[in-house]
C-alpha positions, 0 to 999 in steps of 0.5 A: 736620923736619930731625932725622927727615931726619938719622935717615934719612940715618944709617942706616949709621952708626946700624946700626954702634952696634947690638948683633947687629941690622942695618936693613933697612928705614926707612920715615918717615911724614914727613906728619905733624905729628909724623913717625914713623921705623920701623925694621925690623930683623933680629937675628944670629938672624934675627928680625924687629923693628920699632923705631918712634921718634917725633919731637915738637916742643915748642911754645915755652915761653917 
């Protein structure tokens, strides 16, 4: 799917609008019908996160 391929591909630009946490890490799950980005993230504090965004397509409606 182009929209998770373009979310990987701006990782640095999406790192820049992020308050006090940078990525470390993105693993797509591209397999799958409808593919999950995670995330991993390190906050000015150190702490760890895990962000994990899934993409869905909509049948057509109309």
């Amino acid at each position: 799917m182009d929209l998770t391929n373009a979310l990987v591909a701006l990782q640095k630009q999406i790192e820049s609008h992020l308050q006090h946490n940078r990525i470390t890490k993105i693993e797509p799950d591209l397999e799958k019908e409808n593919p999950i980005i995670t995330f991993h993230l390190t906050d000015n504090e150190g702490d760890k996160h895990e962000l994990m965004v899934r993409i869905f397509q909509v049948p057509d409606k109309y």
